[in-house]
Steps between C-alpha positions, in 0.01 A plus 500: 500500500819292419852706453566242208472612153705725259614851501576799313781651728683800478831596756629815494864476478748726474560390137126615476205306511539109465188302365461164493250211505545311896288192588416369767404104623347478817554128696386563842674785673817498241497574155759480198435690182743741264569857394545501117588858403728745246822389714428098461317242748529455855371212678331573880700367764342423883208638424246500769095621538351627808174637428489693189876597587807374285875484587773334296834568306655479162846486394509782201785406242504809304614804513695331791490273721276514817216335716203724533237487803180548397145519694168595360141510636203440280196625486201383305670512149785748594857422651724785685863447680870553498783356356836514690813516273750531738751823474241655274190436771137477460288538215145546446307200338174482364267299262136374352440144442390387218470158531 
């Protein structure tokens, strides 16, 4: 099964838990895509596919100003990773597509 599609996503933060709508368009083995959410848009930069396995970054704008590293595996219709934020580290991310 393809990692394109949408997703429901959810990051816990330590502002508490972040949802947002994130999709993703495959072309090969990179894709491009967005994370719309509470705290504005944020456009996918570098992002690459190996497998079902996704890497890429996105420069947040709000509360401040910061590029976070993000990978996430998925699995059938479910996606799990991490999202780096630098001095505040890792933190959990997980969704459901739904389209």
């Amino acid at each position: 099964m393809s990692v394109a599609g949408t997703y429901e996503v959810n990051v816990k933060s330590p502002m508490g838990d972040q949802g947002g709508t994130f999709t993703v368009v495959v072309d090969g083995d990179s894709f491009s895509g967005s994370l719309n959410g509470g705290m504005g848009s944020m456009d996918v930069s570098g992002g690459t596919v190996s497998g079902n396995t996704l890497s890429w970054k996105m420069d947040m704008k709000v509360p401040m100003p910061m590029t976070l590293e993000c990978t996430a595996t998925v699995d059938g219709d479910v996606l799990t990773g991490d999202v780096k934020a630098g001095v505040f580290g890792s933190m959990p991310l997980t969704g459901k597509r739904v389209g």
